[in-house]
N, C-alpha and C positions, 0 to 999 in steps of 0.2 A: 390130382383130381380132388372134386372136393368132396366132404364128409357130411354133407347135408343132401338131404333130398332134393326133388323138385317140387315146389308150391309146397313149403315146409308145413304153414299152417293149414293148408287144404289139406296136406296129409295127416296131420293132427287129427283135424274135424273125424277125417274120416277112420281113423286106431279108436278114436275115442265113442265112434258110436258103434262099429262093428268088430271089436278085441275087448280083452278082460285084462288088457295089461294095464299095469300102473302109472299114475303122472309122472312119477318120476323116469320110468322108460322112456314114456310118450313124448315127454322134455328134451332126454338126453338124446335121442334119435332127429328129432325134428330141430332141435338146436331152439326151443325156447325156457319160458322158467315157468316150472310146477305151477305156480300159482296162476300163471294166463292159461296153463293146459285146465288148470280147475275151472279159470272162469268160462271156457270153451262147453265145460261141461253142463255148467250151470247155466248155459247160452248165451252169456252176458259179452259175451265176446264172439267176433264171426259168426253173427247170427243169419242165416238165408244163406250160408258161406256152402256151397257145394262139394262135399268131400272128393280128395283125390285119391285114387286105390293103387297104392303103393306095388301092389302082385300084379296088377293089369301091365304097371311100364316097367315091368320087370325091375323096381329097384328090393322088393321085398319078396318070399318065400312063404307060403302056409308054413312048414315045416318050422322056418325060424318065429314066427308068428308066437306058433303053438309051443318051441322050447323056453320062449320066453315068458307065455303065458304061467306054465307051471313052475316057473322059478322064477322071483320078483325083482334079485339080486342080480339076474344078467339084465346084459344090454342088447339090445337090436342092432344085427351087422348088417350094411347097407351093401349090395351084391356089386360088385365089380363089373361095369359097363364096357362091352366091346366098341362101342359108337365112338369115334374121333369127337374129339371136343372144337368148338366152333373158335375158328382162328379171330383174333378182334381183326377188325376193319382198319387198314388205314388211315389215317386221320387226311381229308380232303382241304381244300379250298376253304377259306371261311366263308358260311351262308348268310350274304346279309338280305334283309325283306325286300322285297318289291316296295314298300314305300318308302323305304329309305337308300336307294340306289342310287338316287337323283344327286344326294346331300354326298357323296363320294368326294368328289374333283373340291367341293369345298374342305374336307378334312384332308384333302392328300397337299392344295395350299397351305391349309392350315399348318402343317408338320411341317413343309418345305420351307417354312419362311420364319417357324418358332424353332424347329430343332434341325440345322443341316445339317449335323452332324449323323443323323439318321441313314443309313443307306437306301439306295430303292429294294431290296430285299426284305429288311424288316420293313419299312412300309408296306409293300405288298404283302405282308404275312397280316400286318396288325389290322388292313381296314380289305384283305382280299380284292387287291384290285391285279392290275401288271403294268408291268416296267417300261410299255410305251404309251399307257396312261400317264403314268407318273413322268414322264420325259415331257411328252406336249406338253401336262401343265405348267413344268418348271421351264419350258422355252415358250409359253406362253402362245402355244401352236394348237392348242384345244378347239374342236369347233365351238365349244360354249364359254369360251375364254372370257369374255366381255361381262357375264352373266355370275363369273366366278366369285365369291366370296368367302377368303379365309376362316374357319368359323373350326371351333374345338370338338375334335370326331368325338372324345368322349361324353359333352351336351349330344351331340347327335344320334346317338347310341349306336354309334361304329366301332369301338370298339371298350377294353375296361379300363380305369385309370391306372392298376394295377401293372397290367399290361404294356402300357404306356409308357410307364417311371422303371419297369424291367427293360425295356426296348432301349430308353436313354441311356442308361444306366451302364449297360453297355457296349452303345456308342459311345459313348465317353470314356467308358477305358481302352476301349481298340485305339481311339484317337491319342490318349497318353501314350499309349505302348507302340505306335508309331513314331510318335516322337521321340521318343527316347533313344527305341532304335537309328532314326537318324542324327541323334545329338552324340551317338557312340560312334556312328560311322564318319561323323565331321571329327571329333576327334580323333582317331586314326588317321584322316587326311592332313591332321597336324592346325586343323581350324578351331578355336576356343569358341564353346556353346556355350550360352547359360541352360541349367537342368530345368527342361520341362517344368510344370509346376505339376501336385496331384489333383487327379478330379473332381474333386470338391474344389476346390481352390478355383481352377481354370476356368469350370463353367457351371459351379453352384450347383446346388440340387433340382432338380428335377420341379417344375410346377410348384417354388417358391420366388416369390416376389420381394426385391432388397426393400427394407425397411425404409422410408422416408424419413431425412434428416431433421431433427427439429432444431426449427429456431427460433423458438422461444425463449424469450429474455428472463434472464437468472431473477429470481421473484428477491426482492428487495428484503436485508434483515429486519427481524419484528421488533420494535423500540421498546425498553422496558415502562410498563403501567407501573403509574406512583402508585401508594398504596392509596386508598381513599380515605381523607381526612374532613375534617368538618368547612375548613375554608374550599377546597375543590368543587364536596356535593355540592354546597349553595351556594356558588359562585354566580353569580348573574354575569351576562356579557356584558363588557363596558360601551357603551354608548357614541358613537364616533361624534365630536364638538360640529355644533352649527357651524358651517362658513359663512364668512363675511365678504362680503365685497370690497376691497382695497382697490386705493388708484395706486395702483404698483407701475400703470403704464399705460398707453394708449390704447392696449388692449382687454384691460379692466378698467373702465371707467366706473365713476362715484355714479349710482342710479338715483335726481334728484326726484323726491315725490311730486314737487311741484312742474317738472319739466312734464312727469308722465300725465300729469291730470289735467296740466292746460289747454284751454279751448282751441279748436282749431279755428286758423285764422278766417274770415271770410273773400271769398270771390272779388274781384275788382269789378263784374257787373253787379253781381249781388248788391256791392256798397252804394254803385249808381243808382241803382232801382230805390233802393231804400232812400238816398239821398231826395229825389225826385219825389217819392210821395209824400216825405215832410215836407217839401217846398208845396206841394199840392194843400195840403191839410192846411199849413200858415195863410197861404193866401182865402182858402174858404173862410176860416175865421175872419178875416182882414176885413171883408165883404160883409158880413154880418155886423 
Protein backbone atom coordinates (compact mmCIF):
# COMPACT_ATOMS: atom_id res chain seq x y z
CA UNK A 1 0.00 0.00 0.00
CA UNK A 2 1.28 3.16 -0.42
CA UNK A 3 2.85 5.76 2.08
CA UNK A 4 1.50 8.94 0.47
CA UNK A 5 -1.81 10.43 0.54
CA UNK A 6 -4.15 11.21 -1.88
CA UNK A 7 -3.77 14.61 -4.01
CA UNK A 8 -0.60 15.00 -1.87
CA UNK A 9 -0.25 18.62 -2.56
CA UNK A 10 -3.96 19.48 -2.03
CA UNK A 11 -3.23 17.89 1.07
CA UNK A 12 -0.43 20.02 1.80
CA UNK A 13 -2.36 23.32 0.91
CA UNK A 14 -4.77 22.29 3.16
CA UNK A 15 -2.16 21.13 6.76
CA UNK A 16 -0.57 24.29 5.77
CA UNK A 17 -3.58 26.74 6.22
CA UNK A 18 -5.69 24.94 8.82
CA UNK A 19 -2.61 22.93 11.47
CA UNK A 20 0.43 24.70 13.23
CA UNK A 21 2.57 21.79 12.14
CA UNK A 22 5.90 22.31 10.62
CA UNK A 23 7.18 22.13 6.89
CA UNK A 24 9.25 19.71 7.78
CA UNK A 25 6.20 17.37 8.82
CA UNK A 26 3.92 18.76 6.20
CA UNK A 27 6.94 17.45 3.54
CA UNK A 28 7.52 14.33 5.13
CA UNK A 29 3.67 13.30 5.25
CA UNK A 30 2.76 14.61 1.84
CA UNK A 31 6.04 13.31 0.16
CA UNK A 32 7.35 16.74 -0.99
CA UNK A 33 10.55 19.03 -0.07
CA UNK A 34 10.28 21.87 2.83
CA UNK A 35 11.16 24.43 0.68
CA UNK A 36 7.97 23.91 -2.15
CA UNK A 37 5.90 23.34 1.36
CA UNK A 38 7.33 27.07 2.14
CA UNK A 39 6.65 28.30 -1.04
CA UNK A 40 2.95 26.86 -0.69
CA UNK A 41 2.87 29.03 2.05
CA UNK A 42 4.11 32.04 0.88
CA UNK A 43 1.37 31.18 -2.28
CA UNK A 44 3.98 31.17 -4.73
CA UNK A 45 3.08 27.67 -5.40
CA UNK A 46 -0.63 26.07 -6.00
CA UNK A 47 -2.09 29.18 -5.87
CA UNK A 48 -6.26 29.00 -6.26
CA UNK A 49 -5.22 25.15 -5.41
CA UNK A 50 -8.25 23.89 -3.32
CA UNK A 51 -7.21 22.28 -0.12
CA UNK A 52 -8.00 18.43 0.49
CA UNK A 53 -9.01 17.45 4.17
CA UNK A 54 -7.08 14.59 5.01
CA UNK A 55 -9.79 13.68 8.28
CA UNK A 56 -12.77 14.04 5.83
CA UNK A 57 -11.33 10.76 3.58
CA UNK A 58 -10.43 9.31 6.60
CA UNK A 59 -6.52 9.17 5.73
CA UNK A 60 -5.81 11.52 8.94
CA UNK A 61 -7.01 11.82 12.74
CA UNK A 62 -7.49 15.19 14.85
CA UNK A 63 -6.01 13.23 17.63
CA UNK A 64 -2.80 12.43 15.29
CA UNK A 65 -3.11 16.06 13.95
CA UNK A 66 -2.86 17.54 17.44
CA UNK A 67 0.03 14.84 18.82
CA UNK A 68 1.95 16.15 16.25
CA UNK A 69 1.24 19.56 16.56
CA UNK A 70 2.76 19.68 20.26
CA UNK A 71 5.86 17.80 19.24
CA UNK A 72 7.74 19.12 16.17
CA UNK A 73 9.98 15.91 16.13
CA UNK A 74 7.25 13.33 15.31
CA UNK A 75 5.99 12.48 12.03
CA UNK A 76 2.37 12.12 10.71
CA UNK A 77 1.00 8.23 10.55
CA UNK A 78 -1.16 7.94 7.51
CA UNK A 79 -4.26 5.52 8.86
CA UNK A 80 -4.44 2.22 7.34
CA UNK A 81 -7.35 1.86 4.68
CA UNK A 82 -9.89 -0.90 4.59
CA UNK A 83 -10.93 -0.09 0.82
CA UNK A 84 -9.33 -2.81 -1.75
CA UNK A 85 -7.02 -1.12 -3.99
CA UNK A 86 -7.95 -0.74 -7.74
CA UNK A 87 -6.76 -3.66 -9.80
CA UNK A 88 -4.80 -1.94 -13.07
CA UNK A 89 -6.66 -2.77 -16.21
CA UNK A 90 -5.69 -5.09 -18.69
CA UNK A 91 -3.95 -3.82 -21.28
CA UNK A 92 -6.44 -3.96 -24.68
CA UNK A 93 -6.17 -3.95 -28.31
CA UNK A 94 -3.97 -1.03 -29.60
CA UNK A 95 -6.16 2.26 -30.27
CA UNK A 96 -5.38 3.72 -33.36
CA UNK A 97 -7.48 7.29 -34.55
CA UNK A 98 -10.23 7.20 -36.69
CA UNK A 99 -8.05 9.25 -39.12
CA UNK A 100 -5.61 6.99 -39.50
CA UNK A 101 -7.51 3.60 -39.80
CA UNK A 102 -7.62 3.87 -43.48
CA UNK A 103 -3.50 3.92 -43.72
CA UNK A 104 -3.65 0.30 -41.83
CA UNK A 105 -3.54 -2.35 -45.04
CA UNK A 106 -0.71 0.16 -46.31
CA UNK A 107 1.68 -0.42 -43.15
CA UNK A 108 0.51 -4.25 -42.70
CA UNK A 109 2.05 -4.28 -46.95
CA UNK A 110 4.54 -2.48 -45.85
CA UNK A 111 5.92 -5.05 -43.11
CA UNK A 112 4.89 -8.09 -45.24
CA UNK A 113 6.92 -7.28 -47.95
CA UNK A 114 10.16 -5.42 -45.89
CA UNK A 115 10.18 -7.84 -43.02
CA UNK A 116 8.66 -11.56 -43.41
CA UNK A 117 10.17 -12.82 -41.20
CA UNK A 118 7.60 -11.03 -38.80
CA UNK A 119 4.73 -13.24 -37.78
CA UNK A 120 0.94 -12.36 -38.13
CA UNK A 121 0.99 -11.97 -34.32
CA UNK A 122 3.43 -9.30 -33.79
CA UNK A 123 2.00 -7.64 -36.50
CA UNK A 124 -1.34 -7.65 -35.27
CA UNK A 125 -0.06 -6.49 -31.77
CA UNK A 126 2.29 -3.59 -33.44
CA UNK A 127 -0.30 -1.80 -35.77
CA UNK A 128 -3.70 -3.55 -33.91
CA UNK A 129 -5.26 -5.03 -36.77
CA UNK A 130 -6.10 -9.19 -37.08
CA UNK A 131 -4.94 -12.12 -38.69
CA UNK A 132 -7.49 -12.15 -41.55
CA UNK A 133 -6.58 -8.64 -42.40
CA UNK A 134 -3.24 -9.56 -42.62
CA UNK A 135 -3.87 -12.96 -44.59
CA UNK A 136 -6.12 -11.04 -47.52
CA UNK A 137 -3.40 -8.57 -47.83
CA UNK A 138 -0.57 -10.89 -48.15
CA UNK A 139 -2.94 -13.21 -50.69
CA UNK A 140 -3.66 -10.03 -52.23
CA UNK A 141 -7.69 -10.98 -51.58
CA UNK A 142 -8.37 -7.25 -49.84
CA UNK A 143 -11.36 -5.54 -51.10
CA UNK A 144 -9.15 -2.45 -51.50
CA UNK A 145 -6.37 -4.39 -52.81
CA UNK A 146 -5.79 -2.45 -56.03
CA UNK A 147 -5.72 0.95 -53.97
CA UNK A 148 -3.02 -0.62 -51.59
CA UNK A 149 0.27 1.07 -51.10
CA UNK A 150 3.28 -0.38 -49.15
CA UNK A 151 4.26 2.79 -47.16
CA UNK A 152 6.27 2.73 -43.34
CA UNK A 153 3.64 2.36 -40.40
CA UNK A 154 6.16 4.26 -38.45
CA UNK A 155 5.89 7.74 -41.05
CA UNK A 156 2.14 6.81 -40.62
CA UNK A 157 2.01 6.92 -36.94
CA UNK A 158 0.96 3.36 -36.50
CA UNK A 159 2.93 2.34 -34.54
CA UNK A 160 6.89 3.36 -32.66
CA UNK A 161 10.25 2.75 -34.29
CA UNK A 162 11.19 1.38 -31.14
CA UNK A 163 8.73 -1.06 -31.34
CA UNK A 164 9.51 -1.97 -34.54
CA UNK A 165 13.40 -2.71 -34.22
CA UNK A 166 12.05 -4.83 -30.82
CA UNK A 167 9.47 -6.75 -33.06
CA UNK A 168 12.47 -7.62 -35.74
CA UNK A 169 14.64 -8.12 -33.44
CA UNK A 170 13.07 -11.07 -32.49
CA UNK A 171 11.86 -12.40 -35.32
CA UNK A 172 15.15 -12.72 -36.12
CA UNK A 173 16.20 -14.77 -33.60
CA UNK A 174 13.23 -17.17 -33.43
CA UNK A 175 14.22 -17.68 -37.16
CA UNK A 176 18.18 -18.52 -36.06
CA UNK A 177 16.82 -20.70 -33.33
CA UNK A 178 14.80 -22.56 -35.77
CA UNK A 179 17.44 -23.10 -37.81
CA UNK A 180 19.64 -24.38 -35.75
CA UNK A 181 17.39 -26.69 -34.39
CA UNK A 182 16.81 -28.13 -37.62
CA UNK A 183 20.82 -28.15 -38.67
CA UNK A 184 20.88 -30.44 -35.20
CA UNK A 185 18.17 -32.54 -36.27
CA UNK A 186 19.89 -33.12 -39.92
CA UNK A 187 22.75 -34.04 -38.13
CA UNK A 188 21.38 -36.89 -36.18
CA UNK A 189 19.91 -38.02 -39.54
CA UNK A 190 23.55 -38.42 -40.44
CA UNK A 191 23.06 -35.20 -43.25
CA UNK A 192 26.03 -32.62 -43.04
CA UNK A 193 24.65 -28.75 -42.47
CA UNK A 194 26.56 -25.77 -42.77
CA UNK A 195 25.93 -23.76 -39.14
CA UNK A 196 23.16 -21.24 -39.47
CA UNK A 197 24.97 -18.02 -39.64
CA UNK A 198 23.98 -15.35 -36.38
CA UNK A 199 21.55 -12.59 -36.64
CA UNK A 200 23.24 -9.82 -37.43
CA UNK A 201 25.13 -11.52 -40.07
CA UNK A 202 21.82 -13.34 -41.75
CA UNK A 203 19.75 -10.38 -42.06
CA UNK A 204 21.56 -7.23 -40.80
CA UNK A 205 20.09 -4.93 -38.41
CA UNK A 206 17.07 -3.65 -38.30
CA UNK A 207 16.17 -0.23 -40.58
CA UNK A 208 19.83 0.00 -41.82
CA UNK A 209 20.53 0.44 -45.26
CA UNK A 210 24.06 -1.45 -46.78
CA UNK A 211 26.55 1.23 -47.59
CA UNK A 212 26.99 1.94 -51.39
CA UNK A 213 30.13 0.71 -53.02
CA UNK A 214 32.41 3.48 -54.11
CA UNK A 215 34.01 3.65 -57.27
CA UNK A 216 35.87 6.19 -57.32
CA UNK A 217 39.22 6.09 -58.97
CA UNK A 218 42.24 6.08 -56.49
CA UNK A 219 43.24 10.03 -56.88
CA UNK A 220 46.67 10.17 -58.65
CA UNK A 221 50.17 10.80 -56.27
CA UNK A 222 51.09 14.69 -55.84
CA UNK A 223 54.45 15.37 -57.83
CA UNK A 224 57.20 17.04 -56.00
CA UNK A 225 57.23 21.23 -56.54
CA UNK A 226 60.90 22.39 -57.33
CA UNK A 227 61.87 24.80 -55.12
CA UNK A 228 61.37 28.18 -56.64
CA UNK A 229 64.35 29.60 -58.19
CA UNK A 230 64.84 32.86 -60.20
CA UNK A 231 64.98 30.96 -63.86
CA UNK A 232 61.26 29.20 -63.11
CA UNK A 233 59.45 32.70 -61.60
CA UNK A 234 60.36 34.57 -64.79
CA UNK A 235 60.36 32.08 -67.15
CA UNK A 236 58.16 33.27 -70.09
CA UNK A 237 56.42 30.50 -72.36
CA UNK A 238 58.46 29.76 -75.28
CA UNK A 239 56.84 30.69 -78.24
CA UNK A 240 55.74 27.76 -80.81
CA UNK A 241 57.98 28.68 -84.48
CA UNK A 242 55.76 30.16 -87.43
CA UNK A 243 55.10 27.33 -90.00
CA UNK A 244 55.76 27.37 -93.29
CA UNK A 245 54.48 25.97 -96.09
CA UNK A 246 56.69 23.18 -97.93
CA UNK A 247 55.90 21.43 -101.13
CA UNK A 248 56.51 18.21 -99.22
CA UNK A 249 53.63 16.68 -101.68
CA UNK A 250 50.49 17.10 -103.47
CA UNK A 251 48.99 17.97 -100.56
CA UNK A 252 51.05 20.93 -99.37
CA UNK A 253 51.41 22.92 -102.31
CA UNK A 254 53.99 26.20 -102.67
CA UNK A 255 51.01 29.07 -102.24
CA UNK A 256 52.25 31.41 -105.51
CA UNK A 257 51.26 35.25 -104.65
CA UNK A 258 51.06 35.82 -108.21
CA UNK A 259 48.65 32.76 -108.85
CA UNK A 260 46.45 34.13 -105.92
CA UNK A 261 46.29 37.86 -107.17
CA UNK A 262 45.69 37.20 -111.00
CA UNK A 263 42.90 38.56 -112.72
CA UNK A 264 40.09 36.50 -113.61
CA UNK A 265 40.07 35.56 -117.07
CA UNK A 266 37.20 37.01 -119.14
CA UNK A 267 33.85 35.44 -120.74
CA UNK A 268 34.08 34.30 -124.41
CA UNK A 269 30.77 36.72 -125.05
CA UNK A 270 32.25 39.17 -122.98
CA UNK A 271 35.44 39.17 -125.34
CA UNK A 272 32.79 39.30 -128.53
CA UNK A 273 30.96 42.24 -127.34
CA UNK A 274 34.19 44.01 -126.50
CA UNK A 275 35.67 42.87 -129.92
CA UNK A 276 32.57 44.24 -131.85
CA UNK A 277 32.44 47.78 -130.26
CA UNK A 278 36.12 48.48 -131.28
CA UNK A 279 35.21 47.31 -134.71
CA UNK A 280 32.42 49.90 -134.23
CA UNK A 281 34.38 52.89 -132.82
CA UNK A 282 37.37 52.17 -135.91
CA UNK A 283 34.95 52.32 -138.56
CA UNK A 284 33.25 55.77 -137.07
CA UNK A 285 36.58 57.23 -137.12
CA UNK A 286 37.28 55.86 -140.71
CA UNK A 287 34.16 57.98 -141.71
CA UNK A 288 35.19 61.05 -140.36
Amino acid sequence: MTTLPMMPKATAVWLVDNTTLTFDQVAAFCGLHPLEVQAIADGEVATGMAGHDPIASDQLTAEEIARCEKDADTKLQLLKSDMPLPTPRAKGARYTPVSKRQDKPDGIAWLLRTFPELSDAQIGKLLGTTKPTITAIRERTHWNAPNIRPRDPVDLGLCARGELDEAVQKARQRATRRARDAAREARKAGIEVEEPAPTDQMMGTPHAAPEPASYAPEPEPAQPTPAPTAANLFKTPERAPDTVATDDGPDNPVLDPNLLFKPKPAAPEEEATEEAGEDAKSEEKTDV
